[in-house]
Structures are given as structure tokens and as C-alpha cells.
VEXTI-503558 format. One record per residue: residue in three letters; y, x, z of N, C-alpha, C, O in turn. Coordinates in steps of 0.2 Angstrom, whole numbers, plus 5000, padded with zeros to 4 digits. Last residue first. Example, Ala and Ser with C-alpha at 12.3 -4.5 7.8 and 13.67 -1.06 7.14 Angstrom:
# residues 2
ser498950645035499550685036500050645039500650675040/ala497250665039497850625039498450665039498350715042/
***
This chain:
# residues 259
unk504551575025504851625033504151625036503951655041/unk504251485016504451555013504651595016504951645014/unk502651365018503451375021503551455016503051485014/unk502051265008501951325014502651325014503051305010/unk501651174997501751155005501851205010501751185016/unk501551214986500851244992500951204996500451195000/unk502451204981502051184975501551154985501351104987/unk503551284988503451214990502951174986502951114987/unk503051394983502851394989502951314991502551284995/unk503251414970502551414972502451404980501851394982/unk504851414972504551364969503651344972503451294974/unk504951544980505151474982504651414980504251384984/unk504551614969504251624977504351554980503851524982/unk505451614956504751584958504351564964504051514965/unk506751634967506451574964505751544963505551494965/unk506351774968506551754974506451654972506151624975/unk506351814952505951824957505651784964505151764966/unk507551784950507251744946506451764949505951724948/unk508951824952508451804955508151744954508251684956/unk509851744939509751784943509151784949508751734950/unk510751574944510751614937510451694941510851724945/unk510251404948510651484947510251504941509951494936/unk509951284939510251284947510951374946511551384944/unk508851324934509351284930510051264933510551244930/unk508051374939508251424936508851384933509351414930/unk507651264948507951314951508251354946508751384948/unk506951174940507651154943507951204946508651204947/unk505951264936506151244934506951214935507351234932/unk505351314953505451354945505951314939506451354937/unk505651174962505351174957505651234953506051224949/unk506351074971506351134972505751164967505351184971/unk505950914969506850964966506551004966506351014960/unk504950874974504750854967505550914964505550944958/unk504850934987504350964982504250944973503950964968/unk505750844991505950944991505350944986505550964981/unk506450714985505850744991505850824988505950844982/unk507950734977507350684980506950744984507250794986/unk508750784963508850754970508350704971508150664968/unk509650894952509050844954509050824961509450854965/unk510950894947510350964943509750904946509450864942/unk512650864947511850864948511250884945511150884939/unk513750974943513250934942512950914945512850964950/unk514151094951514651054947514250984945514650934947/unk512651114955512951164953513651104949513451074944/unk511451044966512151034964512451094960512451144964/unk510150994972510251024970511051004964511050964959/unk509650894988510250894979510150944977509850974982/unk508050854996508850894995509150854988508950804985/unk507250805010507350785003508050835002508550845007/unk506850845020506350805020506550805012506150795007/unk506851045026507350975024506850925024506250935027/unk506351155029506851125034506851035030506850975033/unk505851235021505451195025505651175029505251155034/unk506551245009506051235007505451215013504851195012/unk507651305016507851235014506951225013506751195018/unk507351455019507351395025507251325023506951285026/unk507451465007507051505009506851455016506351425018/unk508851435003508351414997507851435001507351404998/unk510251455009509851475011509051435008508651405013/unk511351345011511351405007510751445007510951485003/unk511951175015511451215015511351275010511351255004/unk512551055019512651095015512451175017512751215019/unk511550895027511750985027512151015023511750985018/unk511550745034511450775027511950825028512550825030/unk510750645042510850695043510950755036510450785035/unk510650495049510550525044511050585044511550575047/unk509550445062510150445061509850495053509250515051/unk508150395070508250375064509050375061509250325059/unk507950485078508350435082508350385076508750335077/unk507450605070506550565075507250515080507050505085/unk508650645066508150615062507650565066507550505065/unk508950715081509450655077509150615072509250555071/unk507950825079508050775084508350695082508150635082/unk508350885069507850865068507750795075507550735074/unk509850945075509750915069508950865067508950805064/unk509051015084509550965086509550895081509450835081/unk508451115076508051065082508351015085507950975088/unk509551175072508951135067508451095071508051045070/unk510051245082510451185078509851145076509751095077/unk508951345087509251255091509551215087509451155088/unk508551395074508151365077508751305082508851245081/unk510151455074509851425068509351385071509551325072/unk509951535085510551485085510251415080510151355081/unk509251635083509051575087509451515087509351465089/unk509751705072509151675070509051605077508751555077/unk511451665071511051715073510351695071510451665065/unk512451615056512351615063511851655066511651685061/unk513151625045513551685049513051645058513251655064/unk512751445042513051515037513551565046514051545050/unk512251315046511851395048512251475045512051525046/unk513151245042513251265049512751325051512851355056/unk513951175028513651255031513451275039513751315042/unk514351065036514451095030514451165031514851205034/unk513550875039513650975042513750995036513550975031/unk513650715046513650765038513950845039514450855041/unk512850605049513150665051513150695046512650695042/unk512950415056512750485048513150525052513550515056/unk513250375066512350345064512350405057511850435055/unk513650445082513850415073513050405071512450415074/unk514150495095513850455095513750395088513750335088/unk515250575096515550515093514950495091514950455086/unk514450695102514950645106515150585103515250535106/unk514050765089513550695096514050675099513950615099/unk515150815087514950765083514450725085514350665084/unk515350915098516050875097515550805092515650745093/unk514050975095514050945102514850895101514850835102/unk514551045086513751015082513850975088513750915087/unk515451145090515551095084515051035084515250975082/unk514651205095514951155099515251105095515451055097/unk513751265087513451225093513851175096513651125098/unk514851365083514351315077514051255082514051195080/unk514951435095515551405092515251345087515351285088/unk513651495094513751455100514451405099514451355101/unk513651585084513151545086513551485088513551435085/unk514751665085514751605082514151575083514351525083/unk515051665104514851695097514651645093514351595095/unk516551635112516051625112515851655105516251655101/unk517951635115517651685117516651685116516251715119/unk518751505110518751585106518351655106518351705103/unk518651415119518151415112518051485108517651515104/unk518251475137518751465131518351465123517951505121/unk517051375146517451425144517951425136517951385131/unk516551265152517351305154517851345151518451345152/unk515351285147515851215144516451245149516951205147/unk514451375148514951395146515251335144515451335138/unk513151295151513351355155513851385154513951425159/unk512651215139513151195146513251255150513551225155/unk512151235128512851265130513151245137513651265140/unk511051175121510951235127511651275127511751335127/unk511351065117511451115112511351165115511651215113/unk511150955126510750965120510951025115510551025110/unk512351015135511551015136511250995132510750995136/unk513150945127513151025127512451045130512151085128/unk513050805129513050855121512850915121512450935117/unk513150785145512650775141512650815134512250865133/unk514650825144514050875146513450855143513150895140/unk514950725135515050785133514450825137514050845133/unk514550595145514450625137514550695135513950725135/unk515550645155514550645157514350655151513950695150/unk516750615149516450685153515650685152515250725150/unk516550475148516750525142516450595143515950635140/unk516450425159515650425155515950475151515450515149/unk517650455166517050515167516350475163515850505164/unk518950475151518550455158517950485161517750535159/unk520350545141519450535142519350505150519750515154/unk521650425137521150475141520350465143519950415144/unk522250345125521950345131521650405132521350425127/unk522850355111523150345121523150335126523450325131/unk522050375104522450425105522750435111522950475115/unk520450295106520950295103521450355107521250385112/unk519250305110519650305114520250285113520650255117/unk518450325098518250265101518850245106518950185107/unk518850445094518850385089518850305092519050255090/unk518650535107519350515103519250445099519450395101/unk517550605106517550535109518450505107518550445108/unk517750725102517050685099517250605102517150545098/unk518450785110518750785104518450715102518750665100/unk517750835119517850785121518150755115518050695115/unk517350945114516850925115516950825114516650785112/unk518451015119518151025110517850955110518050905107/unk518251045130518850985128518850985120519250955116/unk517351115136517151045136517750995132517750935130/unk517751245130517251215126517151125129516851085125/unk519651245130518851225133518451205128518551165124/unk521051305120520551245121519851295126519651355126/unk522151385112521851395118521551315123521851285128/unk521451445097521851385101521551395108520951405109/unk520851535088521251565095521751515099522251525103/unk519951485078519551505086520051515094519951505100/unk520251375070520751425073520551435079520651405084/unk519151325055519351315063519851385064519851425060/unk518551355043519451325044519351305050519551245051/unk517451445045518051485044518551425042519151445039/unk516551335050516851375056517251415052517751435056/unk516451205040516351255042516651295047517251295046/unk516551035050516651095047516351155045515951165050/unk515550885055515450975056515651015052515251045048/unk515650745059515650775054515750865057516050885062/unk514950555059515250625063515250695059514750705056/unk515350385057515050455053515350505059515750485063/unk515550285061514850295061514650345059514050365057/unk517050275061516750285068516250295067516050315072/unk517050225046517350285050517050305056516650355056/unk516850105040516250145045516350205046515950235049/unk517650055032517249995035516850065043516650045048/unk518150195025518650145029518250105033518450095039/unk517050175016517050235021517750185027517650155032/unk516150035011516650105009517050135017517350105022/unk514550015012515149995012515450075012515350135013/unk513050065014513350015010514249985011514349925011/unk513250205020512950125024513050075021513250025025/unk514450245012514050255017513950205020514350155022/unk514950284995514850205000514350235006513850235004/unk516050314983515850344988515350304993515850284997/unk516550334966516550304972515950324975515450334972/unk517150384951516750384954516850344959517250294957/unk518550504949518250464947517650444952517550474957/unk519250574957519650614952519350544949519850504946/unk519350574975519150544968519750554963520350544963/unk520350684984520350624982519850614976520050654971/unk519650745001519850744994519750704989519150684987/unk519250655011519750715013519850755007520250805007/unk518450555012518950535011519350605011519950595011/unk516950605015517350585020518150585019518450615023/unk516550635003516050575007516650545012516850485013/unk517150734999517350664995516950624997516850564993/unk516650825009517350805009517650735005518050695006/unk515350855002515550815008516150795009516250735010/unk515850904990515650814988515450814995515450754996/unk516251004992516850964989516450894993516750854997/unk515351104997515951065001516351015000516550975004/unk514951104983514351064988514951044993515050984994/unk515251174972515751074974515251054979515150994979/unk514951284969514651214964514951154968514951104965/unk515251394976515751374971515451304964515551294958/unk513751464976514351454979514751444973514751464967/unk512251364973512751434970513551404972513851354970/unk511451224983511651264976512151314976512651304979/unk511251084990510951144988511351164982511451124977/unk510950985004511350984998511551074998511751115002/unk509550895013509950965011510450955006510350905003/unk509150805023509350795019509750865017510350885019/unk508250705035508650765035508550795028507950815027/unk508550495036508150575035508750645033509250635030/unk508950395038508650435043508050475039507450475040/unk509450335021509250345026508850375030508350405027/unk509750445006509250375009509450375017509550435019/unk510750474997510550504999510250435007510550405010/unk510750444977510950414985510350454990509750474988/unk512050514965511350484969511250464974511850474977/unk512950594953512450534953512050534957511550544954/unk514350654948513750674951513550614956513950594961/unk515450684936515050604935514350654940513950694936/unk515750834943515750794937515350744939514850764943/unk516850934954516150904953516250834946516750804945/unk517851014947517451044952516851014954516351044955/unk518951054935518451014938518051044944518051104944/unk520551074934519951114935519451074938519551044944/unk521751054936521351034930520751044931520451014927/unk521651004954522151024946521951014941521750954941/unk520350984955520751024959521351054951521451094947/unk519250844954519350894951520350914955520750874958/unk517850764955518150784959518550844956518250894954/unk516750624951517050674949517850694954518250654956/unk515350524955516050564957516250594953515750604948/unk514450414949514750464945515450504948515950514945/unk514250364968514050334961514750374955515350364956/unk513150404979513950434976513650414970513150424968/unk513050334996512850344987513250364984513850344985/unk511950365011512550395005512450364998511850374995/unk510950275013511250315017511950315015512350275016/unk509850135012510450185007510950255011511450245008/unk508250115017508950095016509550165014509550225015/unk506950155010507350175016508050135011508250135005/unk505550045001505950105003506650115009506850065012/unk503950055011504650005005505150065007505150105011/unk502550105005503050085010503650075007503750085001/unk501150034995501650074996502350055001502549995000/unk499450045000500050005000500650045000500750095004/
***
């Protein structure tokens, strides 16, 4: 019997996204389904940041439309929570990692009101799912990226969102860092939240994810890792390491992992 399919997560119907003349993403076509952990893949300067950012209204449709949880992004603000990359943060603002944290709860609080102590208890709660509570005192600047990426990922559990959208967040971090985020990340899936990465690393994705994009300005392909990650989709993707590809390829052929 086959299982019915998952409800709509993201759909980007024909975006195009373009910076002056300069196109950046073209008519890019697909939906990314429901509670599940979801890669978005491909060679730097393919429009992966773009097309989060044109999920969440922070750069304009050139064309296209955008609909998270069936409805347009204004309807569901509050249900998205979102993870920059750590080079547009200002590590030297002189913030707490608990008041980053608390950041997350703003949406619901509105700007005139003050955190309270569930807000507080939240937060701590967050950071102890990211094993940060030992330094929620301390200043965000003095901590390694690891642990800066973590509190980012702890500011976006606070707003307690049904989609999360991360934009690089393994890029520049440690190897253990990577395991907790990605265990955090997997966590949020087994709650049925949807959880879509901008992900650099072809090696990890091929055992991390449930389904990717592959994106280079285009769409190249999108679905279950074993039908995208393919020799084929891959060479069509990049250009180059054409070795490290195969490897890939045969490996998600196998179901085996490439670490």
C-alpha cells in the first residue's frame, strides 16, 4: 500500500531572483514536503542563500511566488524560525548568550513587552538542548564558532516555529559542533517540524538529509537523496572533482554513508 504523501512544506513556484541585471535564481521549481530534514545543495554562488532569503521575504521576487504551509509567508511569520550565516552577525555587540536567545521570543511578545520567566525558562530550556547552558552569561563574542552557530540554532527553538530554515550552519564549525547541531536538527524532524539546510558539504549531505535540491541558478533536481545525488546530477551540478562525485554517487547508489 502506498503511503500518502506529506503535506507541502515550502513551494517555490518558477522564482526567479535577480540582483540588478544579474540573475541569480531562474523559473526554480519545487516543494520541499513536510517534517522532514531537507538539504539545499550546490557550488558557491548558485542562489542557495538567495532562495532562503526569497522564502523569507528578505529579497524581492524578480518572478515566481513563495507559500510556506500553504499560504503566503505574511499568514505564517511566527511559524518560521530562521538561522543566518554567522559572517552577517556582529559577534562584538555587547549581548548575553541568554539575551540572543531571548531574541527568539520577541515575535510572540511583541516589542513592548518584556521577556518574563516562561520566556527565561524557554531560553534556558534551548540552550540546554544545544549543550550551552553553561555559558548563557556569557558574552556572544567570546564563544567559538561552534557554540555562536548553537545559539543561533537555540534563538530559533525559542520561537517555537513549525519550519526552520538554516543557512550554512555547519560551514567553519568543529566536527562535534556539527554532530549536536545535526542531532538537534534531527530531533526537530522526530517533532514532525520541517527543517530545510543550506548545506556545502556533498559528503555529510549523502547521510544527513531525508531529501535535497540540487541548485546551481537552476534547479538541477529535488527529491529523496538517492534518486538527486546521482553521477549524473552531480556532474551537472559542478564542474571538477569528478572523482569525489563518483564516490558520492556510488555511495548513496549503496545506501552507505562517505564519513
Amino acid at each position: 500500500m502506498t503511503a500518502p504523501p506529506r503535506p507541502a512544506g515550502i513551494e517555490f513556484h518558477d522564482v526567479t531572483v535577480a540582483y540588478g541585471r544579474r540573475p541569480v535564481l531562474w523559473n526554480v521549481d519545487f516543494t520541499v514536503p513536510g517534517g522532514c530534514l531537507y538539504g539545499i545543495i550546490g557550488p558557491n554562488g548558485a542562489g542557495k542563500s538567495t532562495l532562503l532569503k526569497a522564502a523569507l521575504g528578505l529579497v524581492p521576487l524578480a518572478g515566481g511566488e513563495v507559500r510556506i504551509l500553504g499560504a503566503a509567508l505574511e499568514a505564517v511569520r511566527g511559524r518560521v524560525g530562521y538561522v543566518p550565516q554567522r559572517e552577517s552577525v556582529d559577534w562584538d555587540f555587547p549581548v548575553s548568550v541568554t539575551d540572543v536567545v531571548l531574541m527568539g521570543t520577541y515575535g510572540r511578545l511583541g516589542w513592548l513587552a518584556r521577556p518574563g520567566r516562561r520566556e527565561r525558562e524557554l531560553a534556558a530550556a534551548c540552550l540546554e538542548r544545544v549543550g550551552l547552558a553553561d555559558v548563557a552569561d556569557r558574552q556572544i563574542g567570546r564563544l567559538s564558532g561552534g557554540q555562536q552557530q548553537r545559539v543561533f540554532l537555540a534563538r530559533a527553538l525559542a520561537q517555537e516555529a513549525d519550519v526552520y530554515l538554516l543557512d550554512e550552519p555547519m560551514a567553519g564549525v568543529d566536527a562535534r559542533s556539527q554532530e549536536q547541531i545535526f542531532a538537534v536538527l534531527a530531533g526537530l524532524r522526530a517533532e514532525g517540524k520541517l527543517v530545510a539546510v543550506v548545506h556545502h558539504d556533498l559528503r555529510t549531505a549523502a547521510a544527513w538529509f531525508d531529501e535535497v535540491a540540487l541548485v546551481d541558478m537552476r534547479l538541477v533536481a529535488a527529491g529523496p537523496v538517492a534518486e538527486v545525488l546521482t553521477p549524473e546530477n552531480l556532474r551537472r551540478t559542478y564542474s571538477g572533482r569528478l572523482d569525489l562525485l563518483d564516490e558520492i554517487g556510488r555511495a548513496v547508489a549503496e545506501g552507505g554513508r562517505t564519513r
